[in-house]
N, C-alpha and C positions, 0 to 999 in steps of 0.2 A: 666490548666491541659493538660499536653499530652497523648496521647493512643497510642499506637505501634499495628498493627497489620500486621504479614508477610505470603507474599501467594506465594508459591515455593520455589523455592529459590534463594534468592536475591542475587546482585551483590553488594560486598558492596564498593559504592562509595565514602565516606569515608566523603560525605557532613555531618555529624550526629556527633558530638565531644560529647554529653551526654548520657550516656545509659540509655537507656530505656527497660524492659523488654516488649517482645512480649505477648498484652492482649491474650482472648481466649473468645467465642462467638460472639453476636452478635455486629455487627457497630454501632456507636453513632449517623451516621446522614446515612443515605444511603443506597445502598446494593453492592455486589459486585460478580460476576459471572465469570466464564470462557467462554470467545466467542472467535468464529475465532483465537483459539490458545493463546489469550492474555488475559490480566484481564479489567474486566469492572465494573466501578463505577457508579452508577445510584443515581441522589441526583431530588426529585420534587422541584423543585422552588414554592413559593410564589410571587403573584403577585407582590409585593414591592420588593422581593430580588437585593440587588446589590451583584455584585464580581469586588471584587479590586485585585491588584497582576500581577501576572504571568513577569513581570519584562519588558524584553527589547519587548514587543511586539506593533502591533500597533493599529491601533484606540484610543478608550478614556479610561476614567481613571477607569471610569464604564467599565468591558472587558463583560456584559452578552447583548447578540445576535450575537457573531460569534464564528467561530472554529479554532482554533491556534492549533498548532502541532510545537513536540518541537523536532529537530532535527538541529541542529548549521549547521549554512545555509551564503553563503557567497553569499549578497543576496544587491547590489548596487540598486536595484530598491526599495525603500519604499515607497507603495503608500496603498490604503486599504485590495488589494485583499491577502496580501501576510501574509501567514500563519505561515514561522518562518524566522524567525533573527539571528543573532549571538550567540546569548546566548540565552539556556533554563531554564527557572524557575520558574520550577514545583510546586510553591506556591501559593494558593491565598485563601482568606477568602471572605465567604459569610458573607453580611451583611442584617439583617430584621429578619422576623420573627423567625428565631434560626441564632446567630451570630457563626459562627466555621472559623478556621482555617484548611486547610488540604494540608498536602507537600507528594507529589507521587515522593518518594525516587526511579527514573530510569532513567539510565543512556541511554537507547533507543531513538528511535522513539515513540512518545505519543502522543494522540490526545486530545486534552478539548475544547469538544463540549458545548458551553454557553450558551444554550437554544437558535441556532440557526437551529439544525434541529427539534426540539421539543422547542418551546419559554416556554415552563414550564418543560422543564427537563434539569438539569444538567449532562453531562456525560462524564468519565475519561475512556480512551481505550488506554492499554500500548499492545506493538508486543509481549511481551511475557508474561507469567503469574505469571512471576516470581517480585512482587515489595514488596517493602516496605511502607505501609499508617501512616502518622502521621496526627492523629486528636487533634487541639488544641480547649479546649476551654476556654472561660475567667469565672472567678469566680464571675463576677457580669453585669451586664449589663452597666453602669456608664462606659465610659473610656473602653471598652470591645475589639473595635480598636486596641488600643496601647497597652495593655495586650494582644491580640493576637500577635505581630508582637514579643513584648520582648521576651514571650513565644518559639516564633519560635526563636529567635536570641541566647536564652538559651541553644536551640535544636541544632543550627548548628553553635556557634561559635560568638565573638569578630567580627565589621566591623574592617577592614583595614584601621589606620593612616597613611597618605604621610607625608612628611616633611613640616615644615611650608613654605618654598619657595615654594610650589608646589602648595599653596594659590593662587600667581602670576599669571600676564597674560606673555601666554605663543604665541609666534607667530607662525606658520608652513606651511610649503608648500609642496605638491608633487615634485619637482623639485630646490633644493637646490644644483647645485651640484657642488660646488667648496668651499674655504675659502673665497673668493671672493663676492660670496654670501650672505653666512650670515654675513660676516663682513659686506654689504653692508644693511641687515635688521637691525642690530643691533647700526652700527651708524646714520640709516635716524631715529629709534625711537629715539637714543638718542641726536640727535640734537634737535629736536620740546619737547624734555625734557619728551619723554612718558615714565612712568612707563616698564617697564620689567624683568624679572625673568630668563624665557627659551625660546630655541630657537629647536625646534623641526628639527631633522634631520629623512628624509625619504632616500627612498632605496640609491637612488645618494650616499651617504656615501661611499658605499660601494665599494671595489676592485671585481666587476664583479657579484656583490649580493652576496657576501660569507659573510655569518654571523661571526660576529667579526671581522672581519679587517675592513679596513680604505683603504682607496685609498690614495697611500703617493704622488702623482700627484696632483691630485685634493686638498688634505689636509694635504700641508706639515708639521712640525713638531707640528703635531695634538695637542698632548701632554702641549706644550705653549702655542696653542691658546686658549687650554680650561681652562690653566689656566688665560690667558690675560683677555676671556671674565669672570670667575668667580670672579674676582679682583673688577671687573665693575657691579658685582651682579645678571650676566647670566650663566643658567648653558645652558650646549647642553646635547639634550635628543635624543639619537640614536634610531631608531625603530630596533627589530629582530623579524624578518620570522620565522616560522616554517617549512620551507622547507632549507633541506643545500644541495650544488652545487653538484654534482656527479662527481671527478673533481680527477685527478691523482695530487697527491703532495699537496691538500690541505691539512691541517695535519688534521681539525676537519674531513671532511669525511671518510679520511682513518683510525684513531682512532676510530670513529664510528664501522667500517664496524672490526677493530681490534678485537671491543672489543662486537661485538652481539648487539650492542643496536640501531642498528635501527627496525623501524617495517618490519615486512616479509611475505611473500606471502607464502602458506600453503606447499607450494617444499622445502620451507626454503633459497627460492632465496631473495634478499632484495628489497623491494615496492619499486619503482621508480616512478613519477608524474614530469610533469612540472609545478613550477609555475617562479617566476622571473629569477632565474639565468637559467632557462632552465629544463632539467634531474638532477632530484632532488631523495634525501632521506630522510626519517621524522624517529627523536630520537622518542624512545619507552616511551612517558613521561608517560606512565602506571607502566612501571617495575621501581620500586624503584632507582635501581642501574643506568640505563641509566637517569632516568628523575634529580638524582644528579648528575652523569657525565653534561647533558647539561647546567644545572644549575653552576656551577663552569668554565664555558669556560668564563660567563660574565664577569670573572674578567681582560679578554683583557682589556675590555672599561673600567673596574673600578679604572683598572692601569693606565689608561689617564685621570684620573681626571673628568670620567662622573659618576654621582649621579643619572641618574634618566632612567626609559626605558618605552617604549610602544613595546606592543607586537603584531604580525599583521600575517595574514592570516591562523590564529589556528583555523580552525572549525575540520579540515583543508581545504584551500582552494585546489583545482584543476585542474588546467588548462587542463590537458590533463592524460593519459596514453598511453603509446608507443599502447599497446594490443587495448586498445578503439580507440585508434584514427586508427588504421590500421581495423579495423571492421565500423571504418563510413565511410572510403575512400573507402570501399566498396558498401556499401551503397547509399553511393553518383553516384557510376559508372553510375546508371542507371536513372539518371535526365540529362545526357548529352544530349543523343537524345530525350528523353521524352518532349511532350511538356505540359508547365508547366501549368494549370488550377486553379482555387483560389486552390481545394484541395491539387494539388500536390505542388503547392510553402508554402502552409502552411508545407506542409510535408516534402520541402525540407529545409525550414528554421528550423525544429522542429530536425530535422536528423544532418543539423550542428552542431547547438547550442548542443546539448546531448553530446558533446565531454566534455565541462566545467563542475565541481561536478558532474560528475554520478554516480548515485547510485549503479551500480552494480563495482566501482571502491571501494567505498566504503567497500562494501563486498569481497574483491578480497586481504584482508590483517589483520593481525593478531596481537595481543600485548601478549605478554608475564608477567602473575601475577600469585599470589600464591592461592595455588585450595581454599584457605581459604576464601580468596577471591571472588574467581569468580562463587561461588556456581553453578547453573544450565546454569552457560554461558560458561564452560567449551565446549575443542571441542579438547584436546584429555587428556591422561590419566597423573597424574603426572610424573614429572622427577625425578633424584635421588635428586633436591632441592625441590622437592614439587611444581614445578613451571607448570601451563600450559597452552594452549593457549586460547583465547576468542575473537573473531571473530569483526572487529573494528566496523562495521557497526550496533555491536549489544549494544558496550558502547561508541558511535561516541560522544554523545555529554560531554565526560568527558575528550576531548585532551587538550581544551585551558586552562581549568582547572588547570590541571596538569603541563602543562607547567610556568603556572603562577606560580605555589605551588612550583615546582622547580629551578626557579628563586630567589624568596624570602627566601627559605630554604636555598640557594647556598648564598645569602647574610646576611644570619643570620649568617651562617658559620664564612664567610670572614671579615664581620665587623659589629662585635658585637656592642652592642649599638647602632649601626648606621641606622635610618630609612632612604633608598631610595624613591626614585618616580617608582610608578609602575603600569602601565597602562594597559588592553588588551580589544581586539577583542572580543572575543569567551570567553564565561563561563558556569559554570554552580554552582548551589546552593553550595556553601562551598567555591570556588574560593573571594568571600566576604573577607575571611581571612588574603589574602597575596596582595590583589591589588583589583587597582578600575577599572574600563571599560569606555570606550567611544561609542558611539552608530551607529557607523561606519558610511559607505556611503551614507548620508543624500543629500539631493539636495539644492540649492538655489531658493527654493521653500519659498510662503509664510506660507505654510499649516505647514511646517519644523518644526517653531518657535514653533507651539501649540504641535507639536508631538513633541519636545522635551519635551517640558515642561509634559507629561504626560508618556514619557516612564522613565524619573527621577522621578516621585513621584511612579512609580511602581515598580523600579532599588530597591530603597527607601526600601518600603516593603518587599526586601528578602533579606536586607542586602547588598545590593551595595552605600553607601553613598557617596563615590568617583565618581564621574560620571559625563559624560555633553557631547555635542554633538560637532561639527562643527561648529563654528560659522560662517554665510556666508553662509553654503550650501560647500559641498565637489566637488557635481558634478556641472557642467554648471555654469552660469557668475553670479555671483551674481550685483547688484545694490547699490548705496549708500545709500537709503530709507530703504532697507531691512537691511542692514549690520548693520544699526543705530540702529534698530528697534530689531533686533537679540542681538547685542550686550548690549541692556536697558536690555534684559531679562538674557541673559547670565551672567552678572557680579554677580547674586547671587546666582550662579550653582556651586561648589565645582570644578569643574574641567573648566578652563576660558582660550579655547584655540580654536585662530583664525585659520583655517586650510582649504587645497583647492586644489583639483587637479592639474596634470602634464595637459597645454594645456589649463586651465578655465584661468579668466580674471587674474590679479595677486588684489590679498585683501587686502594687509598689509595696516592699516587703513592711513599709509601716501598718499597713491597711489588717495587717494581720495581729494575733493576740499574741504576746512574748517575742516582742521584734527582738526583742535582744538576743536570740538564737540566730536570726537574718544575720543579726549586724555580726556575731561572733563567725559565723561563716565568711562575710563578708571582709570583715577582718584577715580571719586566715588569705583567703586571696591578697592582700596588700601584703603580708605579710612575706608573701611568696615569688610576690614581683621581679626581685633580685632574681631569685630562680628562675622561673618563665621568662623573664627577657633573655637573660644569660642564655640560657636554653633555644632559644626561639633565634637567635643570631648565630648558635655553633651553626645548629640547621641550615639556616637562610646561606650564611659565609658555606660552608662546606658541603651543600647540596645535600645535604642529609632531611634526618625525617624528627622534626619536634615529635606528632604523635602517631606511634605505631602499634602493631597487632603485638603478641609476646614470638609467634613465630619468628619476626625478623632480627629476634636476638639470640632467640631459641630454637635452630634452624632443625637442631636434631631431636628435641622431644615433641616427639607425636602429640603429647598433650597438651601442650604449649599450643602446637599447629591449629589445636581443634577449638581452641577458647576463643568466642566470638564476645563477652560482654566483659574484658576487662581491656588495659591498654595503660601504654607507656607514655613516660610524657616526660621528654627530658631522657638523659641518661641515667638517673637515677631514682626515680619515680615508678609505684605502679599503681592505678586506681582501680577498682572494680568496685562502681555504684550498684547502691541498691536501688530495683525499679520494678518493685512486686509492692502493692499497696498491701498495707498493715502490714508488713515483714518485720521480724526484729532482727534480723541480719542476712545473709547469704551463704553458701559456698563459695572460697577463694579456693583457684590455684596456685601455686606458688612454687616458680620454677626451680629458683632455688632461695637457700636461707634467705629470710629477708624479716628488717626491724617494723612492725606494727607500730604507726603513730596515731593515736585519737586528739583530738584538737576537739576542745568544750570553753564553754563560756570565755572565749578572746584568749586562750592561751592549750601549750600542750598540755593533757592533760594527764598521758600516759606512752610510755616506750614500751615494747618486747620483743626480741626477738622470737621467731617463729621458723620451724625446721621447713626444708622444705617438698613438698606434696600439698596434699588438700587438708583444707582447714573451715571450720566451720565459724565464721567471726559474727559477731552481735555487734550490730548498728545502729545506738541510740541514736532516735528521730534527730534530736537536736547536735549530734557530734559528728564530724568528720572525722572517718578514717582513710589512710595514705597507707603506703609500702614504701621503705626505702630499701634499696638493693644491697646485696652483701658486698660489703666493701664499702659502701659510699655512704655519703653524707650532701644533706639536704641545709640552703642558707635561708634563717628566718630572719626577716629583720622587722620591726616596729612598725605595726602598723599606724598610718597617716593619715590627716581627712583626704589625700590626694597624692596622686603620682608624686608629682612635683618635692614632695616633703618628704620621700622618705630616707630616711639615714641610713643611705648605704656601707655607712662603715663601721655603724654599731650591727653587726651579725651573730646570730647566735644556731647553733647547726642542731640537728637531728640526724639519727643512724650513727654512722660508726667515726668514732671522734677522731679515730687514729688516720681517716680519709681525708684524700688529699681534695678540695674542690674548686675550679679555677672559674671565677669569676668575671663578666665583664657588661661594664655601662654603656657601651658605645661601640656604632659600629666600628 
């Protein structure tokens, strides 16, 4: 059951695809107040309560002892202290003594305090007092989990299906920049016979970072090579920026600046930032009109024979503004002769750095909606279209969003029928709909592998099923131990791409010694494709959850409830990576009986059943081990150089033969 309850007047985000009438008295779990200007949600915890959810954030899968705040944050450092990430979502359900679901419909800044300033009180604090509260709850206690999440999936929409190629591993690099290049990725895989799909193209692509073109230097008759490589079962997937060049003669800026739809500084001069190509402009993907103008420009690259995108520095990032950056050069003046004491070098580092996303940069610009719209975030009166202005810093985290939405709306357009690949940065609740995200600037950390593994089971939860991190680590050098150990766990993530900064070591799993461990891993994932899509469509079709914690199957073992580094995937699936360097295995839990498979040099290598409690398993570096559940059975089919190839009708099963397993290619 869901409850609507509205306090002010909301902005409406448009994350909500069911109506709901707005209840009247009192709240079902909580209470809610006006303080310091904004609204305040007050929930007591019970001792036993958990909270799952809130999506790309970090720590564990349990989010209750710290405070997150959701404000799309372009934010390379992922370590514990950091409070928001790329994408907000403002979801999560409390589990224990009363199970609810609650999604804080705001497009702002918001705070969800986890009983970290209070360990027995939950609390919701949005900057204005204008939200919208939906309270879920489930009709029986039994399964109460997963009837929370469909419930909410009800309330905000369909997940997003990619194309079945976008199953595939996909290779990528910061620093691709020539045909040269990737032709040189794409034949060293397919000499040692590795599987491949896509070939991920970063900024390099570009003629000077101008969104939509090509550098016809670097990438001559683009056009054949993309179809040379698709021939061979690779597509190339171009990233686009949300910042375009500022730039005399480019035609997308001056169209832009033609036609009103970039965003604007309140004189009605046009927002300017740098981020890649320098002095930059950002489409208004708030107002309807600009955010389909942007969306229809992809059909440069759709004309050259590219299928698929990732979308990159939409929170929006910001390198700089002319105005800020001329107010810290001031600032700075007076550390020249000053001499610098711990205080003052703290001060003067704090003073630099403030030039990157500031917040009063933030606040320093405007989008253009309809007052129907923008209820109480209005900030001047309407025009003769009913249109008017709303202040970005006060709906910041609904840019990437929208960007995404007008992307795939711009592709529904242009080719009907036809599912793209469509990736982003930055989201927010509803963005689910048109595309999946990746979990940005991870590190080649070991700690990485387990915080992926639990910002997907919590993506999972608000409707992001498309999803997956870096494999490797993005920033700093990763290792062949790690990469092995990453990649065991990654092959059963919906989104399987190897990826790594301009300047880190180079990863493409050839570059290493005994690639034929890669490729055997590698393998496995094609092998498993059948599964994973199969899997990934019950989900998507039935509002349910590709990957989950064990609690939301194991509602009543307490110890199920408390395991944060393992996770389901599928109906029939359980993984628990190893992500302790030099380890030769782990502790598994194991809810109940389930078959032990090892998968070694491109085939199984070993079956056993295993009772179930805790178990101590040994993880050779180079083998992948799985869980299949008691009952069930897992479909392997042959692996392929490419999606496309694989022989779904030669299958061969793992787990328990006498299970039934229903299969399916299409939506």
């Amino acid at each position: 059951m869901v409850k609507k309850f509205s306090f002010g007047k909301p902005y409406n985000t448009e994350a909500v695809v069911q109506s709901v009438e707005a209840s009247k008295g009192p709240l079902p779990f909580g209470s809610a107040v006006k303080k310091d200007g904004g609204l305040c949600w007050k929930y007591s915890l019970s001792k036993d309560d958990k909270i799952f959810g809130l999506g790309e954030t970090m720590r564990g899968i349990d989010k209750r002892g710290f405070v997150y705040k959701s404000f799309n944050t372009d934010q390379p450092n992922q370590n514990e202290c950091v409070q928001s990430l790329y994408g907000s979502h403002n979801f999560f359900i409390v589990s224990g003594k009363k199970t609810f679901g609650l999604f804080v419909d705001y497009p702002g800044l918001a705070e969800f305090d986890l009983g970290f300033s209070n360990s027995g009180e939950l609390r919701v604090l949005t900057e204005r007092a204008d939200a919208d509260l939906y309270f879920i709850t489930p009709k029986k206690n039994v399964g109460a989990l997963k009837e929370i999440v469909r419930e909410f999936r009800a309330l905000t929409g369909k997940s997003y299906v990619p194309p079945k190629w976008a199953f595939g591993f996909c290779q990528s690099r910061w620093g691709y920049a020539s045909k040269e290049d990737i032709e040189k990725v794409w034949k060293s895989y397919r000499k040692l016979g590795f599987p491949l799909d896509s070939i991920c193209m970063d900024i390099d692509y570009m003629q000077n970072y101008k969104d939509f073109t090509v550098d016809k230097k670097k990438f001559p008759a683009f056009k054949d090579f993309a179809a040379e490589l698709k021939k061979d079962g690779v597509r190339l997937v171009p990233i686009i920026d949300a910042g375009v060049k500022k730039q005399k003669g480019y035609s997308v800026y001056e169209e832009m600046l033609e036609k009103n739809f970039e965003c604007k500084k309140k004189n009605g001069k046009s927002f300017e930032a740098g981020v890649w190509p320098g002095d930059s402009v950002f489409a208004d993907f708030l107002n309807p009109a600009a955010r389909r103008w942007f969306g229809l420009k992809y059909k440069a690259l759709l004309d050259l024979g590219i299928e698929g995108f990732w979308n990159d520095m939409n929170e929006p990032a910001l390198f700089y503004t002319r105005e800020n950056l001329k107010k810290t050069f001031q600032r700075l003046e007076k550390f020249k002769t000053k001499a610098l004491d711990v205080t003052g070098l703290f001060e003067f580092m704090e003073t630099a750095n403030s030039v990157c996303n500031n917040k009063d940069d933030y606040k320093s610009f405007y989008h253009k909606v309809n007052k129907d719209a923008a209820g109480a975030f209005a900030t001047t009166k309407p025009d003769k279209n009913k249109d008017v202005l709303v202040r970005h810093h006060d709906v910041h985290n609904l840019f990437g969003f929208n960007m995404t939405r007008g992307a795939m709306e711009a592709f529904d357009e242009l080719q009907k029928g036809k599912r793209p690949l469509l990736y982003s940065r930055s989201s927010y609740i509803g963005a689910h709909r048109y595309g999946g995200v990746w979990t940005g600037d991870n590190h080649a950390y070991w700690q990485d592998i387990l915080l992926s593994l639990q910002q997907i089971v919590s993506l999972n939860i608000c409707g992001f099923l498309y999803c997956g991190s870096d494999i490797g680590g993005f920033n700093c050098d990763t290792s062949r131990d790690l990469l092995l150990r990453w990649t065991a766990f990654a092959l059963f993530t919906p989104l399987f791409r190897n990826h790594t900064a301009l300047g880190t070591r180079e990863q493409e799993y050839y570059q290493f010694e005994n690639p034929a461990a890669f490729k055997s891993m590698v393998e496995l994932r094609y092998a498993l494709i059948p599964y994973l899509y199969s899997e990934f469509l019950k989900a998507a079709q039935n509002d349910g959850l590709f990957a989950r914690a064990l609690a939301f199957d194991f509602e009543d073992d307490r110890r199920a409830a408390a395991v944060h580094d393992q996770m389901l995937v599928g109906n029939e699936i359980m993984v628990a990576p190893v992500y302790v360097q030099n380890a030769i295995g782990r502790n598994v839990y194991l809810p109940e009986k389930m078959t032990m498979v090892e998968w070694k040099d491109g085939k199984v290598a070993s079956q056993r059943q295993l009772s179930k409690g805790d178990h101590f398993i040994e993880v050779p570096l180079e083998s992948v081990v799985f869980f299949v559940r008691d009952k069930k059975k897992v479909p392997l089919a042959k692996a392929a150089p490419c999606v496309d190839k694989i022989d779904w009708k030669k299958i061969n099963f793992v787990g328990d033969p006498k299970a039934a397993y229903e299969l399916i290619d299409r939506e």
